[in-house]
N, C-alpha and C positions, 0 to 999 in steps of 0.2 A: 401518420408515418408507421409504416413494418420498420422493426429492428431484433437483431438479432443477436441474444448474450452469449458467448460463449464460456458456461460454465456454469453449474446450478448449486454453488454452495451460497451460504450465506447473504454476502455481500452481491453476487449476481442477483438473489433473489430480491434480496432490498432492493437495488436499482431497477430491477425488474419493476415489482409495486412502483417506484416512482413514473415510471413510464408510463402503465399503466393509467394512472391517475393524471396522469396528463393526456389521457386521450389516446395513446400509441398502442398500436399494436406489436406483441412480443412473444416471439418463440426461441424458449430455451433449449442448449445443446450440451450435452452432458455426457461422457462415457459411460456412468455407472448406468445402469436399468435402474436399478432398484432406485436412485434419487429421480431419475423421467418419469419412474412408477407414483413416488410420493406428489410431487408437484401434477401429474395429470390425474391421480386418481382419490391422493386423500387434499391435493391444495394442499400443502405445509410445506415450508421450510422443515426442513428435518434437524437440522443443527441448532437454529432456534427455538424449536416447537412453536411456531407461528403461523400465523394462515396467510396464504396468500390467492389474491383474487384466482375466482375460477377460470376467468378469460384468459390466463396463462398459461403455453403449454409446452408443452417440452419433447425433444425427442433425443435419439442416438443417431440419428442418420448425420452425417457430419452432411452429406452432398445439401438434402434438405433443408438444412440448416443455412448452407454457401449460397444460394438461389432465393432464401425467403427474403432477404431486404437488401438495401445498397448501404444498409449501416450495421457494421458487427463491433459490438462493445466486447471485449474481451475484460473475463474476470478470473482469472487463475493464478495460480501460485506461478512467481516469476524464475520457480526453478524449471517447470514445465510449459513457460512461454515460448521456447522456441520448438516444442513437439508440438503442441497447441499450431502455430504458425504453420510449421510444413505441412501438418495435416489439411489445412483450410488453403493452403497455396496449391497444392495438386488441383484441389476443384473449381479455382477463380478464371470467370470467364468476363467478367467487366471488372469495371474501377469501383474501388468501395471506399465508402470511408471509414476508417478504423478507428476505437475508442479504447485507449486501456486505465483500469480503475484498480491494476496491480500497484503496492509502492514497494520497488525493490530495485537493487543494482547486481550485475551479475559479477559473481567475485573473481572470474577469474580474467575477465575484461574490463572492469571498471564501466563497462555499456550500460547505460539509461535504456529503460524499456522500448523508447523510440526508436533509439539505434539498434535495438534489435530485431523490429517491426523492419525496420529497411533493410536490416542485413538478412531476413527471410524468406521476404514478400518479392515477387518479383513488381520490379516500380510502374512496372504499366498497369497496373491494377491497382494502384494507392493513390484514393482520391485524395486524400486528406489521412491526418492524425492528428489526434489529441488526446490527450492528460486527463483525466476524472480526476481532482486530489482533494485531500482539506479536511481540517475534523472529522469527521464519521463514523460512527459507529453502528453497523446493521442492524445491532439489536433496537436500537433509536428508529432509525429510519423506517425498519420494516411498521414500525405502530407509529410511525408519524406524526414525529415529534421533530421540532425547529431542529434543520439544520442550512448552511449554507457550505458551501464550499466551490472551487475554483475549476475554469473548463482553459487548457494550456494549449495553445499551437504554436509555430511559428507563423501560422498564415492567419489572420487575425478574425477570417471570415470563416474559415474553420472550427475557433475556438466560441462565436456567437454564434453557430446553428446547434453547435452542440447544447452552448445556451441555453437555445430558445425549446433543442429538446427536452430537456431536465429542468426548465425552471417551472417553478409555480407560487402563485400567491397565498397558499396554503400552509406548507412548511417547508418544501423545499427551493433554497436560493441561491444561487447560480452568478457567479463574478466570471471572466473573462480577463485573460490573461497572454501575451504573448513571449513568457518569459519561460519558455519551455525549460529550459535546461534548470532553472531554480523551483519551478513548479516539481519536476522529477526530483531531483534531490532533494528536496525537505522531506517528501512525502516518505523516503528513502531511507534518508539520516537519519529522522527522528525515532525509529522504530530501536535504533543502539541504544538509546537514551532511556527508554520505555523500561527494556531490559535491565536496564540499571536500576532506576526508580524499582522498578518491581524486587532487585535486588537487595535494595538497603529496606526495603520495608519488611521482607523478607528476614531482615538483622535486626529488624526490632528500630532503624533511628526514625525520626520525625520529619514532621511537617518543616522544620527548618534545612532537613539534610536535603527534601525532594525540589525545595526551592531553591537551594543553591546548586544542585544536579541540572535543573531546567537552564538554570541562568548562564552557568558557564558551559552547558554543553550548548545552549547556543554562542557563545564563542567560540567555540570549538565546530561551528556548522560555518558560520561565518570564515572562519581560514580558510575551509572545501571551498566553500562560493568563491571566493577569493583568488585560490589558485587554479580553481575552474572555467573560470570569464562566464560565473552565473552573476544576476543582479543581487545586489546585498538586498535591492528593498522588498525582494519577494520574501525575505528574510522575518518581514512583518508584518506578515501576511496572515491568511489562512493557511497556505502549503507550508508556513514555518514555523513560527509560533503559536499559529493555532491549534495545529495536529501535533506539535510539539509538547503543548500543556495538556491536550488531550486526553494523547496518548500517555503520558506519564502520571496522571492521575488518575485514570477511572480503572477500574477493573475490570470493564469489559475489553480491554485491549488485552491482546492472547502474547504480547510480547511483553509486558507488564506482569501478565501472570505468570510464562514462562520463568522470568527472573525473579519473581516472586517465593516461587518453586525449590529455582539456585541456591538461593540468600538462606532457604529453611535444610539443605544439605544435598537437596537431590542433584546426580549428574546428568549433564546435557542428555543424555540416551535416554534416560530413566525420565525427564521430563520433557520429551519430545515424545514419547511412548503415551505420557497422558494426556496431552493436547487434544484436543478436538482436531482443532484448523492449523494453518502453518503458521509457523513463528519466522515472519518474513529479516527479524533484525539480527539472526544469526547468519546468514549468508551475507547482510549487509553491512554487519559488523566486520567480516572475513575481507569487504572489498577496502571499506572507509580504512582499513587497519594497514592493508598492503598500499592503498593510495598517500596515506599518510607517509610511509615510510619511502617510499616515492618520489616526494616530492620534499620529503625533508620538514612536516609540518610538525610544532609541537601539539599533540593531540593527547592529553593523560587520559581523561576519560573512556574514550575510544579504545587507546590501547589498555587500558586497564578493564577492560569489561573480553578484551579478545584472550587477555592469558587466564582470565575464570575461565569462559568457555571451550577455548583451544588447547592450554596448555595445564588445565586442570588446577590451577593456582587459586588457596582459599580466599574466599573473599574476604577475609577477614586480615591476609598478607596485603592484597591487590587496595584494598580501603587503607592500610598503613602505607602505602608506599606515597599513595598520592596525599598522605597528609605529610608524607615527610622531605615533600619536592622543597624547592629553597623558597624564601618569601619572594612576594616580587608585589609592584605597581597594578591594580587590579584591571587599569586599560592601559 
């Protein structure tokens, strides 16, 4: 199969090798030169300093890019998913199927990446859609080490071609899923959660504080699902508590380090400035925090990690406030 990634940081390039290695053919599309430059002429990932096969090639032609397969994986930051989109809608002249391996919600609509795939794309040209989600971490992937994770449709025949693209008996593993709306939101939620973990470790507390972080901000994911009409048991999944433990324990999560970052003094600016990549659970933290108050849900954690970031509130206030909520039954 040709397929076609749009977007040549990191995580496109991971995905990318995994295609790759299953046989497909892959041409990457990328704005920058300079990252088409590294990927055609020295092979590497630039962000990881890793190599990637030389069968992958990359361009800037967006048109080239719309024409080389009937499959565009989309991998970008979900603040620039809908410029990503318009740009690649001018040039569609058949149906495609689209993939996106973004996890984020847009804060000022509460829209899933799907619903924003629909509300860009004109529909006579969307063969299909689906969800990339699930533990992963590119640094992992790109050297090919075990991971699994989950392929989301609502059309169930959708979510197994994507499958049968990506899976392999080597290290990468491939679950199928038609729980679209819960597949997105985990992938989504968990990234607030991340920022916290990275916060309190940030303050110096333990391996007790990030367990109990995990635990009750999956309660706290569980309410969303809830008032969303998502399935509670994608909840126990990979898209939930998989990338949920993940991300809140490794360090190679960039939203773990961002609050990491927090916890030691620095402000949002100042640690958004030293990032490499995006820190996709600030703008998700902005959505989950205006949905909660919405909807009326009690959400501490959530909102306690939006007034560190939004309202400049120490973390060392925002950590006392939620110890000083009232007791109560723990389910």
């Amino acid at each position: 199969m040709k397929v076609t990634v749009i977007g040549g940081g990191s995580w496109g390039l991971a995905l990318s090798t995994v295609l790759h290695e299953n046989t497909h053919d892959v041409l990457v599309y990328d704005t920058n030169q300079a990252i088409v430059d590294k990927i055609n002429r020295l092979h590497i990932c630039y962000q990881l300093n890793a190599d990637i096969p030389k069968q992958i090639h990359a361009t800037n032609d967006i048109l080239e890019a719309v024409n080389y397969s009937d499959v565009l994986l989309f991998v970008v930051p979900t603040k620039v998913v809908r410029s990503a989109l318009q740009g690649v809608n001018t040039h569609l002249n058949t149906p495609k199927l689209f993939i996106n391996a973004a996890k984020g919600i847009e804060p000022e609509t509460f829209m899933r990446m799907s619903e924003v795939f629909y509300d860009e794309l004109n529909a006579d040209y969307i063969k299909g859609f689906v969800a990339l989600s699930g533990p992963s971490h590119a640094e992992e992937v790109i050297q090919k080490m075990t991971t699994l994770i989950t392929a989301a449709s609502r059309v169930e025949a959708d979510a197994l071609y994507v499958q049968h693209l990506f899976h392999n008996q080597d290290f990468f593993r491939v679950y199928s899923s038609t729980d679209l709306k819960g597949v997105e939101l985990g992938g989504a939620l968990k990234n607030i959660f991340a920022l916290a973990s990275g916060l309190i470790a940030g303050k110096g507390l333990g391996d007790n504080a990030r367990a109990a972080l995990i635990t009750r901000g999956l309660v706290e994911m569980r309410k969303i699902y809830e008032a969303y009409g998502a399935n509670i048991e994608s909840l126990l999944g990979l898209t939930g508590i998989g990338d949920l433990v993940v991300t809140c324990t490794s360090q190679h999560s960039r939203n773990y380090q961002a609050g990491y970052k927090i916890g030691h003094g620095k402000d949002l600016e100042a640690t958004l400035d030293s990032m490499t990549m995006v820190v996709e659970g600030i703008r998700t933290c902005e959505a989950a925090f205006n949905y909660g108050k919405q909807h009326k849900l009690d959400l501490p954690i959530i909102n306690a990690i939006y007034t560190v970031i939004f309202d400049k509130v120490d973390p060392e206030i925002a950590y006392q406030t939620l110890f000083e909520r009232r007791r109560k039954k723990e389910l």
